[in-house]
C-alpha positions in Angstrom: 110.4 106.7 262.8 114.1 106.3 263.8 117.0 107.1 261.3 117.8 103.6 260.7 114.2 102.8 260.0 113.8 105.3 257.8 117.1 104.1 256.2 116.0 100.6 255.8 112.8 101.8 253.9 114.7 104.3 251.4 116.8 100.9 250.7 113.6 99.0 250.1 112.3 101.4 247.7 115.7 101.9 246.2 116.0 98.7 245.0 112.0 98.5 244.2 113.0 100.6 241.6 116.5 99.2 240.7 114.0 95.9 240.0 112.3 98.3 237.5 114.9 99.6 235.7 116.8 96.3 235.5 113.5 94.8 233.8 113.0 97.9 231.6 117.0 98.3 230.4 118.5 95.2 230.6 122.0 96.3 229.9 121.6 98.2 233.1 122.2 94.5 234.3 125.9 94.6 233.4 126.7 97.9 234.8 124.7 96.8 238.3 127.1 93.7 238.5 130.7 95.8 238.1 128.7 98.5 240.3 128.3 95.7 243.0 131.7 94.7 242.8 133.9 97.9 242.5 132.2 99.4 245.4 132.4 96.3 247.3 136.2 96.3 246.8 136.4 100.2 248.0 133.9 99.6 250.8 136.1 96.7 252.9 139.6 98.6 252.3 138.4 102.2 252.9 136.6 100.8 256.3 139.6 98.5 256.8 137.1 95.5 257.4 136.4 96.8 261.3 133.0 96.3 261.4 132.9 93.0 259.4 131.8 95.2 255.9 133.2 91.5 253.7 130.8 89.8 255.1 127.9 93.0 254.4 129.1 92.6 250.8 128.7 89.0 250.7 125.7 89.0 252.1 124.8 91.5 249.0 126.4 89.9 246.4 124.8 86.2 247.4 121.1 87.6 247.3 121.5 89.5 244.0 123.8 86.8 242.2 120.1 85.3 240.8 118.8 88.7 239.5 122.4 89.2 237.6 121.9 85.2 235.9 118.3 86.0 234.8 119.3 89.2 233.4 122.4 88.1 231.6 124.5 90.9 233.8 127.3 88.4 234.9 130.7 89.1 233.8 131.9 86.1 234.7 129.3 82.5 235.1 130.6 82.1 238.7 131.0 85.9 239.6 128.8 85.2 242.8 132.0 82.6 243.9 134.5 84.4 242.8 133.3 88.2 244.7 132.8 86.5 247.8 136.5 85.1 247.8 137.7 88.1 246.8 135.9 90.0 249.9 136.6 87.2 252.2 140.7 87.6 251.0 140.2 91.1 251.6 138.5 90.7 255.1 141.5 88.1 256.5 144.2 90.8 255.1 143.2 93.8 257.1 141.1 91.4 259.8 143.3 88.6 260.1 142.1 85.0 260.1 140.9 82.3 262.9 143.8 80.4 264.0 141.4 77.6 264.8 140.1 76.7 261.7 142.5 73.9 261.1 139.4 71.8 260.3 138.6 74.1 257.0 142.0 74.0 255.7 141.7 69.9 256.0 138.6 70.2 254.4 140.3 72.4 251.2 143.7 70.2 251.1 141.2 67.2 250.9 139.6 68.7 247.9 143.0 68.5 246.0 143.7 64.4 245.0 140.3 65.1 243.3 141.6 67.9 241.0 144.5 66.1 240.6 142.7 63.2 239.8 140.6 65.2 236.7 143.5 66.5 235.3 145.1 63.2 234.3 141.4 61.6 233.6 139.1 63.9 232.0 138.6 63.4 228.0 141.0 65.6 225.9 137.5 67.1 224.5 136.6 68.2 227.7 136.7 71.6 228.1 138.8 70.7 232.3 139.3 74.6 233.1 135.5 74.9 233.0 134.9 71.4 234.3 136.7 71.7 237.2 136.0 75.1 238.1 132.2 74.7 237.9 132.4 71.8 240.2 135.1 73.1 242.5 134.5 76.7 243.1 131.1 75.9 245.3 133.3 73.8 248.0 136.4 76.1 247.8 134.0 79.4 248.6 133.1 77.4 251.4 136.3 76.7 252.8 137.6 80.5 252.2 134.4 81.8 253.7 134.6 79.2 257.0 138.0 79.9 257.1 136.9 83.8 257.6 133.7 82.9 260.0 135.2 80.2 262.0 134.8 81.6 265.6 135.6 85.2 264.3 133.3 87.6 267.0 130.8 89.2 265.1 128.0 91.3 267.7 124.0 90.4 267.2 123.6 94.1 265.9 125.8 93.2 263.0 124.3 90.0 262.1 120.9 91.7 261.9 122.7 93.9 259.6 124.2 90.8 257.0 120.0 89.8 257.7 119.7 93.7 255.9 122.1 93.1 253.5 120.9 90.0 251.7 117.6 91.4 251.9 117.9 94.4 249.8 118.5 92.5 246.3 115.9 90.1 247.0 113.8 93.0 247.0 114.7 94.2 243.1 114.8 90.2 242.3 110.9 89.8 243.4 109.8 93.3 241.5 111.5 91.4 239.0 108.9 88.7 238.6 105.9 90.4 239.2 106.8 92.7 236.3 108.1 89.5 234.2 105.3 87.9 234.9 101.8 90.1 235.8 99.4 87.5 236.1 100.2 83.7 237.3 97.0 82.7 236.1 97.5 82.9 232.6 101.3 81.1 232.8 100.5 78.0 235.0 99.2 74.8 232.5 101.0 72.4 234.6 102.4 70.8 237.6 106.4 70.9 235.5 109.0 73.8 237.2 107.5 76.7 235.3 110.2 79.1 233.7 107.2 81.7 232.9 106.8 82.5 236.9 110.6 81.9 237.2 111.5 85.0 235.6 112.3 83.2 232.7 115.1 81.0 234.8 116.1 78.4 236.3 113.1 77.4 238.6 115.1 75.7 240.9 117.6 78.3 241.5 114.9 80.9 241.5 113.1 78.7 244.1 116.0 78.8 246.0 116.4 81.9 246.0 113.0 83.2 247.3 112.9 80.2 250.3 116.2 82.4 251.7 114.0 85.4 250.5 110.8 83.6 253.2 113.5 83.2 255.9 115.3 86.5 255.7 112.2 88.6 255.7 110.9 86.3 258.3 114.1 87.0 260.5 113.6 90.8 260.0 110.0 90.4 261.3 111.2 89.2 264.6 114.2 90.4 265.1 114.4 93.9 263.4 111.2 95.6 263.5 110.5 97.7 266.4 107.8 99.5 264.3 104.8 98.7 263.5 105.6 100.5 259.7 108.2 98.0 259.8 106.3 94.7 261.2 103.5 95.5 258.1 106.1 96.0 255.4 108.8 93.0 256.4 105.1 90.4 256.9 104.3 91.6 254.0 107.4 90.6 252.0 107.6 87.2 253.6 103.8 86.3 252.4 105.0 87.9 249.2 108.2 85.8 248.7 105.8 82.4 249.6 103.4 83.4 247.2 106.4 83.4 244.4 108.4 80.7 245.5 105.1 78.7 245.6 104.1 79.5 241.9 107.9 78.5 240.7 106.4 75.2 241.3 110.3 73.7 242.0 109.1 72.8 245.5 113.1 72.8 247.4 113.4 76.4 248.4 109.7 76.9 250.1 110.5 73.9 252.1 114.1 74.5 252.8 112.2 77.8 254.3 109.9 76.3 256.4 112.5 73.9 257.8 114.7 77.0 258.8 111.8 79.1 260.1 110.6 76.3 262.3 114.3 76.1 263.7 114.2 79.4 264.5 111.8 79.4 266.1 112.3 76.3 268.0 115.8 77.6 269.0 114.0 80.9 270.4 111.3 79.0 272.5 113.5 76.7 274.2 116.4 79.7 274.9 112.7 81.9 276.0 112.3 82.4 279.7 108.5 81.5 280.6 107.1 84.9 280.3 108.5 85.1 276.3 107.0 81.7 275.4 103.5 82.4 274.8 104.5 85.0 272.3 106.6 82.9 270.6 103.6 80.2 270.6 101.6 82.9 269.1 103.9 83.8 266.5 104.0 80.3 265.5 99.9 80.1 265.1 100.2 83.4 263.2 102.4 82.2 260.9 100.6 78.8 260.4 97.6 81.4 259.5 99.2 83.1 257.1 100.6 80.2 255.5 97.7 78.8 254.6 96.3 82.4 253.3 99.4 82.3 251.4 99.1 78.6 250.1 95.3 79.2 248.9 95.5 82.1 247.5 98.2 80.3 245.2 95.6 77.7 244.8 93.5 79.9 243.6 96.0 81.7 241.3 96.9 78.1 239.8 93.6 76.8 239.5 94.6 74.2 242.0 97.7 72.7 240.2 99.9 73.8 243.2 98.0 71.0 245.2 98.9 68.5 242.6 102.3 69.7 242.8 103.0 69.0 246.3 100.7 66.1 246.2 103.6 64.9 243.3 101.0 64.5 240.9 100.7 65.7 237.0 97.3 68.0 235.9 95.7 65.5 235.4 95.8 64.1 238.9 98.2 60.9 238.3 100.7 60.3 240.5 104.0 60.4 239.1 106.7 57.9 238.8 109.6 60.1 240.1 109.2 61.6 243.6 112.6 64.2 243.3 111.7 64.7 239.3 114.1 62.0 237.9 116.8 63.1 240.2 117.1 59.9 241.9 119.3 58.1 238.5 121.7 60.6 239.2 122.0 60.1 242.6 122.0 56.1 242.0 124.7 57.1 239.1 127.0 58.9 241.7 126.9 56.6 244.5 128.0 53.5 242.0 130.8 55.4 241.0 131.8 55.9 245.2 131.1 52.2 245.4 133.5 51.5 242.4 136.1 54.2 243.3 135.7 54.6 247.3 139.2 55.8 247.8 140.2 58.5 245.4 136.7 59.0 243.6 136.3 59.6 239.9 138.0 63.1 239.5 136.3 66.4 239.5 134.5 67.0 237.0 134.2 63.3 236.0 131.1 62.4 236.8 129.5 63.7 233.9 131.3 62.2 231.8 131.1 58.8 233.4 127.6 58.5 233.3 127.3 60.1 229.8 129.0 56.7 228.9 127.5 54.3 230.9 123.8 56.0 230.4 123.4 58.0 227.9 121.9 60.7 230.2 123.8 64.4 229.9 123.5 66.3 233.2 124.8 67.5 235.4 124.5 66.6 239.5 122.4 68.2 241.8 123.2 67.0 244.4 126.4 67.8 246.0 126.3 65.2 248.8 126.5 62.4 246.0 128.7 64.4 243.6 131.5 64.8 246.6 131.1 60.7 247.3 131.7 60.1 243.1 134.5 62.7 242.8 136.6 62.3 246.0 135.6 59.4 247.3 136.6 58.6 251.2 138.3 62.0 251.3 134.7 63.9 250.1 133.0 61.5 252.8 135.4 63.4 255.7 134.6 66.6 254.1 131.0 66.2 254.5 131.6 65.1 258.7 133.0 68.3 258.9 130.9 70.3 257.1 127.6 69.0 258.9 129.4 68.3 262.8 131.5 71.3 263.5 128.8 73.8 263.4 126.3 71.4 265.3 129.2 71.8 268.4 130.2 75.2 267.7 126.6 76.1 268.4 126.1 74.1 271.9 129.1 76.4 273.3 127.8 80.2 271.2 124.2 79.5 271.6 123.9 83.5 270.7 124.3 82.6 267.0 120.3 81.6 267.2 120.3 81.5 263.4 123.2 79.0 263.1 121.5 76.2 263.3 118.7 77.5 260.3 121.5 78.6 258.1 122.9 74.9 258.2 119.8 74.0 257.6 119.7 75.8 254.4 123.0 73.9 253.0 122.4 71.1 253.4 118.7 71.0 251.8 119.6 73.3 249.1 122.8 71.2 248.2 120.3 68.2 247.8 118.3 69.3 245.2 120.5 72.4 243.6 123.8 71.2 244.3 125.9 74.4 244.8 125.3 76.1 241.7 124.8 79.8 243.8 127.2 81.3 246.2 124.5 81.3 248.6 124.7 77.7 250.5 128.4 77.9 250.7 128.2 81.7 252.5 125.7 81.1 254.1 126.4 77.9 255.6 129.8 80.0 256.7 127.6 82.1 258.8 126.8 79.5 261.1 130.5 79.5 262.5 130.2 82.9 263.6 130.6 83.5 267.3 128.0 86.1 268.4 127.9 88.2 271.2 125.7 91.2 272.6 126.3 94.5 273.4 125.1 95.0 276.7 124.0 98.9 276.9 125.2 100.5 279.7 122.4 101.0 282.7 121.4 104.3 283.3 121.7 106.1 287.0 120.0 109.3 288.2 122.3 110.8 290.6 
């Protein structure tokens, strides 16, 4: 086994038992999180950001910001945000920044009228630092971190190591739940998002969470495991991570990973010359294979009430009313108040508040498509254009980036159904601006 191999699996194990200890010592939770960030800090300026080490810490910090919520280790409720800004500052001081990226900085300024707009409107009783920042601080992390990405030149051996670098906490985060919760089996009474198999969470964010979890692994499978030691163990994690992102029973993350796996894998058979495309066609039955291993042995495990979930059905076999679980007044909600307001918007933050009035329902959105329409209007509908059509050209000039394409993929279905609660759709979706190049290694000649 090579060094780095060997490496990789230390990690792996490392953070089997970091999983452990977390579950065993909570508290450990809180000194993990200032762990995380301290060394982050000390890892970018001591390597003076040469090798792209804000973007490794990101990577980190996005795939273990989950574990720290469900542990009660944050020290702050949008720590995940705020650590990735901090990095990304760090990586534009000693890296510089894209001179290109006018259409980010548009996208931030356009983001102001609406804060502007809260701070006049919002109800004295509203607590508006918290409003606005938990609203706000998703689309701003995403504007930092573009700003970073935009065409910066990152090589394909780097990017498999961010792939690396968000895997590792998703390693402690599923140890997590097995130990949380043994046996499915005993948990599962219904077709509702289960908190029980959730780690006693959030099932959507957990969901989401573990579909990145199906995707990463999957990427390490094909892209980063010459070994067969390392082919066994990184399968193995992606059947692992369907298996627990199937039992959360919040259905958005497994399918956000199947749309970004059969991107993938698209984007690598038409870029394959002829003699690669059978492989890749038998990589795609294989992995139809183990899906459905995957899918009935979570059948089994749930006594069949996964099939009701997907079929959207309750136990008892009834179809429900709601196909997105109620989310669709929301979403009706939101787009009334862009229809009403189709300038300016409501305000950050406002949206609550709005339909708390006119409804009586108290939530909050989740989706952040509808809550950018509501709250900034016009100016939240360019926003969006850019957010979803830059990439889409940037790729047709790098086509190297052969992730990009899955990674936008995964912001815009996760910010349908969990708005952008975690770091991880505004990072990630960052990643898909990267221009990627490869290292050709220098032919060798016998004399």
């Amino acid at each position: 086994m090579k060094k780095e191999e060997l490496s990789y699996v230390k990690l792996i194990l490392f953070h089997v038992f970091l999983g452990a200890l977390v579950f065993a010592l909570p508290f450990v939770s809180k000194i993990y999180t200032f762990v995380i960030f301290s060394f982050g800090v000390y890892y970018i300026v001591k390597k003076g950001n040469k090798n792209s080490e804000a973007l490794i810490m990101s990577a980190y910090v996005v795939s273990v910001e989950v574990l720290l919520r469900m542990t009660d280790g944050m020290i702050l409720n949008e720590f995940g945000k705020y650590s990735i800004l901090i990095f990304m500052f760090l990586g534009m001081i000693y890296s510089g920044l894209s001179k290109n990226a006018l259409l980010y900085w548009l996208f931030l300024v356009l983001l102001i009228p609406g804060v502007i707009l809260a701070l006049i409107s919002l109800n004295f009783e509203t607590d508006i630092r918290k409003a606005i920042a938990f609203n706000i601080s998703g689309p701003v992390c995403l504007g930092i971190s573009s700003i970073y990405c935009y065409q910066r030149k990152v090589s394909f051996d780097r990017l498999k190591g961010i792939i690396t670098a968000f895997s590792l906490p998703l390693v402690a985060i599923v140890v997590y739940l097995f130990l949380y919760t043994p046996s499915v089996k005993d948990v599962v009474t219904g077709t509702q998002s289960n908190f029980e198999t959730s780690g006693g969470f959030g099932p959507n964010q957990v969901s989401t969470i573990l579909g990145l979890g199906i995707f990463i692994f999957f990427a390490q499978l094909l892209l980063n495991s010459k070994s067969r030691l390392l082919q066994i163990l990184n399968g193995g994690f992606v059947m692992v991570f369907a298996f627990r992102g199937l039992v959360t029973f919040s259905r958005g993350g497994v399918m956000t990973a199947v749309a970004m796996i059969f991107l993938l894998m698209a984007v690598l058979y038409f870029q394959a010359n002829f003699k690669t495309k059978p492989k890749i066609g038998l990589i795609i039955i294989l992995s139809f294979v183990a899906g459905l291993g995957v899918w009935g042995y979570s059948s089994l495990q749930t006594g069949g009430l996964i099939n009701k979930r997907y079929a959207n059905q309750d136990a008892r076999g009834r179809e429900k009313k709601s196909q997105l679980s109620g989310r669709e007044t929301l979403i009706e909600s939101e787009l009334q108040m862009f229809w009403n307001n189709p300038i300016f918007g409501v305000g950050v933050g406002r949206n609550k508040e709005i339909r708390k009035k006119e409804t009586g329902i108290v939530a909050a959105s989740h989706n952040e498509i509808t809550r950018m329409l509501a709250e900034h209007g016009s100016l939240g509908l360019i926003d969006l254009m850019i957010l979803f059509f830059t990439p889409l050209f940037l790729f047709i000039n790098n086509r190297q980036n052969i992730l990009a394409l899955s990674f936008v993929a995964f912001w815009l279905l996760t910010i349908n159904h969990a708005a952008m609660r975690l770091a991880a759709p505004a990072f990630v979706y960052a990643l898909s601006l990267l221009k990627i190049y490869i290292v050709e290694k220098p032919a060798l000649h016998r004399e």
